[in-house]
Z-matrix of the N, CA and C atoms (Angstrom, degrees):
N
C 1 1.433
C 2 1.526 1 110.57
N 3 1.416 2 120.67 1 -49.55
C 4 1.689 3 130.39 2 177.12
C 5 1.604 4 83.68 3 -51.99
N 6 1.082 5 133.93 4 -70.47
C 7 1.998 6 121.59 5 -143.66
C 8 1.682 7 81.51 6 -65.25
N 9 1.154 8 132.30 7 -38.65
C 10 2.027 9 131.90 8 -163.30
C 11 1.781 10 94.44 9 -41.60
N 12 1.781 11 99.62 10 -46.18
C 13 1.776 12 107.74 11 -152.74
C 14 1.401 13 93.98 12 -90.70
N 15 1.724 14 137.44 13 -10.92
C 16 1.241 15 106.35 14 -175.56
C 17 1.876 16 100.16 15 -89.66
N 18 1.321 17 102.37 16 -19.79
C 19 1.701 18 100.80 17 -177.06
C 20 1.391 19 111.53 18 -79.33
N 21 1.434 20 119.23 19 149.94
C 22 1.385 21 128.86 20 176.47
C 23 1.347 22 104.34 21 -64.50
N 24 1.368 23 137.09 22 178.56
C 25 1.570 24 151.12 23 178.88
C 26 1.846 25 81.44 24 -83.69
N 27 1.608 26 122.14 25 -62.27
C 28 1.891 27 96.89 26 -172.21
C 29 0.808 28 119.35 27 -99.13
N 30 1.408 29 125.19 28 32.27
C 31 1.987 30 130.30 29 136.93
C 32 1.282 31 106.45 30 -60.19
N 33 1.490 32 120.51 31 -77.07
C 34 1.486 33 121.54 32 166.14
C 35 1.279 34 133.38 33 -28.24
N 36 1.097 35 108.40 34 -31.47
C 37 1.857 36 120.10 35 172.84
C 38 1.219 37 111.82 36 -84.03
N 39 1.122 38 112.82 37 -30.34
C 40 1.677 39 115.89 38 169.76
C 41 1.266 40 108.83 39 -71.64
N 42 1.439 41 120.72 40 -68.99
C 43 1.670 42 109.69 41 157.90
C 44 1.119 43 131.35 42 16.46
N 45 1.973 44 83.97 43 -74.92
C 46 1.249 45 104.10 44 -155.91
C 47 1.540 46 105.64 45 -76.90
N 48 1.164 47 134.69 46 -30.02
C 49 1.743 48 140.37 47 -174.43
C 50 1.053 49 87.41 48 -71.29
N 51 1.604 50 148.08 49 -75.65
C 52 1.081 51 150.40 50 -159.75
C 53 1.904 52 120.37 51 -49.78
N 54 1.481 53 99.26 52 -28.74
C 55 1.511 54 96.61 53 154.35
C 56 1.322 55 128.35 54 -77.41
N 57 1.487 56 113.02 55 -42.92
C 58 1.347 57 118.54 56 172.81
C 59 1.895 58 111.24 57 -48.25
N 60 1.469 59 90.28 58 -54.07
C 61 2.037 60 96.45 59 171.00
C 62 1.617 61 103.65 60 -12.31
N 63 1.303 62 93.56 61 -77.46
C 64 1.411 63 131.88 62 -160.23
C 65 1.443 64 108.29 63 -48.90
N 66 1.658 65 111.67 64 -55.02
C 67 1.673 66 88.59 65 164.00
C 68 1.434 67 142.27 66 -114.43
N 69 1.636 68 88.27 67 44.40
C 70 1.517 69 94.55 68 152.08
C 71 1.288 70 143.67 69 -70.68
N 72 1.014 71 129.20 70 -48.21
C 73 1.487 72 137.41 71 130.03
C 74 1.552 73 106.34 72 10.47
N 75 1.613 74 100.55 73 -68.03
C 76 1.616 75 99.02 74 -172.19
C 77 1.375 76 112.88 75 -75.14
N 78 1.361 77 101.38 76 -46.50
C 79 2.010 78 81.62 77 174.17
C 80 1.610 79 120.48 78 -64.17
N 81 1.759 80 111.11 79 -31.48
C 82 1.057 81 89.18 80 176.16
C 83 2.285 82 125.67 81 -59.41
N 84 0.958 83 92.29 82 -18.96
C 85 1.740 84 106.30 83 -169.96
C 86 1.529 85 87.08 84 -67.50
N 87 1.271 86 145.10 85 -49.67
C 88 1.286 87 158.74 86 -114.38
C 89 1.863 88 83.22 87 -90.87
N 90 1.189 89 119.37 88 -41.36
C 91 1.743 90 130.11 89 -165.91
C 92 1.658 91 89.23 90 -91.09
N 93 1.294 92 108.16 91 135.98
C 94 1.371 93 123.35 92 -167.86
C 95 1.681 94 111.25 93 -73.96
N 96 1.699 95 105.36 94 -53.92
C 97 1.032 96 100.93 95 158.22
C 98 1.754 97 78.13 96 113.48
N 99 1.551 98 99.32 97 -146.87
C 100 1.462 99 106.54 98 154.78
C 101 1.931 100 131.78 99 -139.10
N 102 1.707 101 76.79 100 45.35
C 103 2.195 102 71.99 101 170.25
C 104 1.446 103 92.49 102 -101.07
N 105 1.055 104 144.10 103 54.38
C 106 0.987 105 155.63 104 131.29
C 107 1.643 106 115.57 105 -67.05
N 108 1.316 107 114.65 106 -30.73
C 109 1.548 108 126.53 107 -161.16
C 110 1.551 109 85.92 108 -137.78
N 111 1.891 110 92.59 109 153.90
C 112 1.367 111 109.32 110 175.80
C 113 2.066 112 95.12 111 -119.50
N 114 1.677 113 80.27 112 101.94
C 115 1.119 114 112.47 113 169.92
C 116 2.004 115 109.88 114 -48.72
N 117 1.377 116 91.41 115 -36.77
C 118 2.159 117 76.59 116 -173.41
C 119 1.292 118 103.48 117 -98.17
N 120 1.184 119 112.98 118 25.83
C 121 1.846 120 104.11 119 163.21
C 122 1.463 121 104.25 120 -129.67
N 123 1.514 122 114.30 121 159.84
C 124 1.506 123 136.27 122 -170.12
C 125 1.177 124 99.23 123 -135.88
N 126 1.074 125 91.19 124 110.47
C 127 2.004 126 102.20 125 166.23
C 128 1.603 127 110.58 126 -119.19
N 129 1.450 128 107.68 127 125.45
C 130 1.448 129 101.43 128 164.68
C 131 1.329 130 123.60 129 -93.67
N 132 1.218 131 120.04 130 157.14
C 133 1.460 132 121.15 131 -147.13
C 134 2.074 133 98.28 132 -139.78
N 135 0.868 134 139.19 133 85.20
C 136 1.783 135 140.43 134 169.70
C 137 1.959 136 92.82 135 -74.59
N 138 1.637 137 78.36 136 136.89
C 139 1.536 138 96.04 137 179.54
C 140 1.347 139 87.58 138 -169.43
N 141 1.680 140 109.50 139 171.35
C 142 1.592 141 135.00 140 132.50
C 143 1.189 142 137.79 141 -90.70
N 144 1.314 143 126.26 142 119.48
C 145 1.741 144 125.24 143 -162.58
C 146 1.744 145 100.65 144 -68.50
N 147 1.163 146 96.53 145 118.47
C 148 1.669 147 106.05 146 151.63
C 149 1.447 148 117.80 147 -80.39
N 150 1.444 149 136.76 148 -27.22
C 151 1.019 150 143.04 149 -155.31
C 152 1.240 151 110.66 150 -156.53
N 153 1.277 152 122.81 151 142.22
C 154 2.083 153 118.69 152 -173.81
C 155 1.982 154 74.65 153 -144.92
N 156 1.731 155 132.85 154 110.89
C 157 0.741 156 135.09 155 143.36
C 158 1.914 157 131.00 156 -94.38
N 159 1.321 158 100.15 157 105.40
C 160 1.623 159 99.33 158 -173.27
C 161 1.589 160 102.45 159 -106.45
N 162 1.697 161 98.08 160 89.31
C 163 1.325 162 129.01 161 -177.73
C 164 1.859 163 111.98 162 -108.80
N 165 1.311 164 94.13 163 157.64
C 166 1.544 165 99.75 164 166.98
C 167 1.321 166 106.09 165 -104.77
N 168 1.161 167 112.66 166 160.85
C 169 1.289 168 159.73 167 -15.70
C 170 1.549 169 103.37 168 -49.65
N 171 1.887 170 110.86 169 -52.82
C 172 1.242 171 108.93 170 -153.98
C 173 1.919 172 98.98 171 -124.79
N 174 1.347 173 141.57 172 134.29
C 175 1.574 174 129.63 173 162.70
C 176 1.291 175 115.27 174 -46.01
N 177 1.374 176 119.16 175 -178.63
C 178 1.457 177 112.84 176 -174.51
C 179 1.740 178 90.41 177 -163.36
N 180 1.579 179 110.86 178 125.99
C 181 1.238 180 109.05 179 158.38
C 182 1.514 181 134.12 180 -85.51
N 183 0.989 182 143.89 181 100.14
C 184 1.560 183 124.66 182 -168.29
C 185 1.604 184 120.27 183 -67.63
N 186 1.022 185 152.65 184 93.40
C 187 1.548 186 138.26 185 -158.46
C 188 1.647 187 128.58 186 -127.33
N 189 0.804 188 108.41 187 114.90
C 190 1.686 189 126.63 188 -176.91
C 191 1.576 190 106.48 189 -74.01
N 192 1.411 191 111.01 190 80.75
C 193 1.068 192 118.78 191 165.55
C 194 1.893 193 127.38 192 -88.25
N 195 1.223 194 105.58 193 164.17
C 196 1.963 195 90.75 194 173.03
C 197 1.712 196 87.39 195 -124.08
N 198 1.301 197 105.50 196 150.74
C 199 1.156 198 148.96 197 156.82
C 200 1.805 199 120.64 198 -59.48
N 201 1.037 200 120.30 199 150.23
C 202 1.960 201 130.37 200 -165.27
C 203 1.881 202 83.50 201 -67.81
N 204 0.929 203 141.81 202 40.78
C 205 1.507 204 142.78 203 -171.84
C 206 0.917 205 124.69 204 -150.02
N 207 1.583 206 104.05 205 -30.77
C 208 1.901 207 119.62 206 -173.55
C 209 1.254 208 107.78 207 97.19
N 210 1.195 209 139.68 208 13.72
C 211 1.616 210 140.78 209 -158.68
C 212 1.759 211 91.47 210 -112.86
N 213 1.421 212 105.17 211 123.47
C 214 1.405 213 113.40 212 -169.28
C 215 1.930 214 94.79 213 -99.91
N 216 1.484 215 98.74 214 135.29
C 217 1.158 216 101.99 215 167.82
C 218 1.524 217 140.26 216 -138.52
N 219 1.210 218 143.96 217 160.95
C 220 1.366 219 109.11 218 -165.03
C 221 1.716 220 100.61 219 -89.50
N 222 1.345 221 105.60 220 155.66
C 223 1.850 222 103.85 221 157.96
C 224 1.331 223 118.67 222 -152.16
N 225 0.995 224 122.67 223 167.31
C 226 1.792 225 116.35 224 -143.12
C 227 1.958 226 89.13 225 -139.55
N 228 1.203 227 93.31 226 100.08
C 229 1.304 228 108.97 227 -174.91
C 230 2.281 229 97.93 228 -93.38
N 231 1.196 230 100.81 229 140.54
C 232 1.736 231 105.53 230 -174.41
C 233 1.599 232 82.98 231 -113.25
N 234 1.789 233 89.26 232 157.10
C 235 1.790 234 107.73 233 175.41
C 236 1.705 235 100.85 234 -150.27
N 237 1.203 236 101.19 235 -164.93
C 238 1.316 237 93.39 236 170.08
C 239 1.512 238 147.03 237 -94.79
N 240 1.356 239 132.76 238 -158.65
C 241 0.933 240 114.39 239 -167.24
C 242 1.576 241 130.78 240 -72.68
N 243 1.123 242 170.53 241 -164.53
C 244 1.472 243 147.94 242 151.57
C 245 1.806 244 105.66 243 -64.26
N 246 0.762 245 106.79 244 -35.13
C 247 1.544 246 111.81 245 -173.66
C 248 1.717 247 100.03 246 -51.23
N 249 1.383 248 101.69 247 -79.73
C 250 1.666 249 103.01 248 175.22
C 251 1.289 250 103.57 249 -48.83
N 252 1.494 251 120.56 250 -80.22
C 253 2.006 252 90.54 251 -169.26
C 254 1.086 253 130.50 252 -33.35
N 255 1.163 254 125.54 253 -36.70
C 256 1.824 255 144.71 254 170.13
C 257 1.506 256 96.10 255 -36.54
N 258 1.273 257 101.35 256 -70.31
C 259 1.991 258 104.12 257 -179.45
C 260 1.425 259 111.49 258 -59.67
N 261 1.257 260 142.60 259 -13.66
C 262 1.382 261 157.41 260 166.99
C 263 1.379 262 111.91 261 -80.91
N 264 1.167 263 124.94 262 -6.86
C 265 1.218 264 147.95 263 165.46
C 266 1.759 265 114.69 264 70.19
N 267 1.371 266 114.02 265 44.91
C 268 1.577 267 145.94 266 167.16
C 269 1.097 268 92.19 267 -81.72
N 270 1.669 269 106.75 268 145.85
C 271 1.294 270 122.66 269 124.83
C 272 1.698 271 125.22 270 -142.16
N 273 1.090 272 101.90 271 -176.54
C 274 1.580 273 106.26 272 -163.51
C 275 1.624 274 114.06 273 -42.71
N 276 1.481 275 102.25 274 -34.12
C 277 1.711 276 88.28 275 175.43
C 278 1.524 277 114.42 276 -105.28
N 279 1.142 278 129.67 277 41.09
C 280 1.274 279 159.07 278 -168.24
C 281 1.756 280 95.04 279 -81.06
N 282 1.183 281 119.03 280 -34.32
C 283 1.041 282 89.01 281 -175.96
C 284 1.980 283 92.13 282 -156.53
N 285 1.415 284 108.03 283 144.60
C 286 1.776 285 118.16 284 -149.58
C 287 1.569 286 96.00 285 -104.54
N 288 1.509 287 102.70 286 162.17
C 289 1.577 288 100.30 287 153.14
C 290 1.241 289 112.18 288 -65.83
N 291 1.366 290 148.44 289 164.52
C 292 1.566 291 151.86 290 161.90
C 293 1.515 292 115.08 291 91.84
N 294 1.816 293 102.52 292 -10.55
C 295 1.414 294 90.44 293 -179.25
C 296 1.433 295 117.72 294 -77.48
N 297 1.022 296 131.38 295 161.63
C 298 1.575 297 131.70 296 -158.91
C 299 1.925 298 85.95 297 -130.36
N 300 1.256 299 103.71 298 111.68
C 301 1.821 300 128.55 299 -174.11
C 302 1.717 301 111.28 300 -106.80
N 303 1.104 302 98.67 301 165.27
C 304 1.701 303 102.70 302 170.86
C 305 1.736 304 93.49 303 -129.58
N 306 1.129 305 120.30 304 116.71
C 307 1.979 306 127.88 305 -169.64
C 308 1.995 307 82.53 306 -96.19
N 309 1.487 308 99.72 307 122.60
C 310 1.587 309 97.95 308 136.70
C 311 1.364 310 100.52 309 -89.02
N 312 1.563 311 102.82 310 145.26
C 313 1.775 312 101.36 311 164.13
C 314 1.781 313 110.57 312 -152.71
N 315 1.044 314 100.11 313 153.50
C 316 1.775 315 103.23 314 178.41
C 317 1.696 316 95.09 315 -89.13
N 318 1.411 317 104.15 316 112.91
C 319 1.424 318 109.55 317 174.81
C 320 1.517 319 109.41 318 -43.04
N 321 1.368 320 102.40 319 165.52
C 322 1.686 321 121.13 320 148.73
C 323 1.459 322 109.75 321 -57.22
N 324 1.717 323 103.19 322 131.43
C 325 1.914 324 99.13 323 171.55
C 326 1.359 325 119.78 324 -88.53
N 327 1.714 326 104.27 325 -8.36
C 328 1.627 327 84.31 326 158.90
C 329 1.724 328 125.67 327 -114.13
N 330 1.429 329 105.62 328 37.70
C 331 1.447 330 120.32 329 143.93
C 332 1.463 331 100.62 330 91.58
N 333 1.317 332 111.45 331 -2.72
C 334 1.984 333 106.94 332 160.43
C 335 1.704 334 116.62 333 -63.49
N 336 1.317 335 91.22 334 163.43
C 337 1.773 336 100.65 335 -170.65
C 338 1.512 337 96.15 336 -72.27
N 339 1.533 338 109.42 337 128.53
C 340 1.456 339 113.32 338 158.92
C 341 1.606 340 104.48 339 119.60
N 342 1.732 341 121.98 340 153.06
C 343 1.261 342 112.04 341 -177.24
C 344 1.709 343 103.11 342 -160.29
N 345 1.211 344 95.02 343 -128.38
C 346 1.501 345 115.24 344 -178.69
C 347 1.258 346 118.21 345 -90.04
N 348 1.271 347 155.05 346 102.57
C 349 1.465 348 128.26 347 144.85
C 350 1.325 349 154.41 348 -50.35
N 351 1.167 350 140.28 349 110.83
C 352 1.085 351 146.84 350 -134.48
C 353 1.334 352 116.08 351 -119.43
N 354 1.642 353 113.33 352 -40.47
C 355 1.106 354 110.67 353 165.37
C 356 1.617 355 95.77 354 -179.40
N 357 1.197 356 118.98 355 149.53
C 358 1.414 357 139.32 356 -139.53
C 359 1.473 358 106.13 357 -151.29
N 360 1.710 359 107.70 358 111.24
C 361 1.782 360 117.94 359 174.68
C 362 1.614 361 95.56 360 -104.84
N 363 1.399 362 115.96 361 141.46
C 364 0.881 363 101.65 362 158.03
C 365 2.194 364 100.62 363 -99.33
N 366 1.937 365 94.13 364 -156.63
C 367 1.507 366 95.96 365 -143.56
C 368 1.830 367 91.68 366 -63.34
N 369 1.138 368 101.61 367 -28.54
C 370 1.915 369 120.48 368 -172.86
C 371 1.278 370 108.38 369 -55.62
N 372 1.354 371 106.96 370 -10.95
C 373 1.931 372 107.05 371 176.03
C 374 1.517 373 86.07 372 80.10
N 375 1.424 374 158.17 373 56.54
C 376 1.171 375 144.99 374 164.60
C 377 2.079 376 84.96 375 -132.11
């Protein structure tokens, strides 16, 4: 309380911004970003959406793909935020359960099923 009364009210506020400064850095690190994905490769990906999530931070495709075997599986392809698709001229019902898509996507970099979306036909060529 004595150090409260020798500082002014905008010493303390300075302080106080100057901590916040400080952990930005960390929240910013906290958001993945995208080295998660290997941005210089394109993989196309045919599936049917189980799921079309138009979430924040990031969208999320859900997709029932099959495997060189026939073994159908789910994989959860990420895109961006609604805001940017919005400017891409998406919206939330843009895309259904049952629709059957072709996903460009920047794989996962550490080699699990599923990645980035990049850009998305459905079967109508749209």
């Amino acid at each position: 309380m004595a150090f409260r009364r020798q500082m002014g009210k905008s010493a303390i506020l300075t302080i106080a911004a100057m901590g916040a400064g400080l952990l930005a850095p960390v929240a910013a690190s906290a958001h993945h970003g995208t080295f998660l994905f290997d941005s210089t490769r394109d993989v196309t990906v045919a599936g049917t959406i189980k799921d079309f999530q138009w979430t924040n931070p990031h969208s999320f495709i859900v997709l029932m793909t099959a495997d060189s075997q026939g073994t159908v599986r789910q994989t959860e392809f990420e895109g961006e935020s609604p805001s940017v698709l919005t400017r891409e001229g998406l919206k939330p019902t843009s895309f259904r359960p049952g629709d059957h898509v072709l996903l460009v996507t920047h794989p996962r970099t550490d080699g699990r099923p599923g990645g980035m979306f990049v850009k998305v036909t459905l079967a109508d060529s749209r």
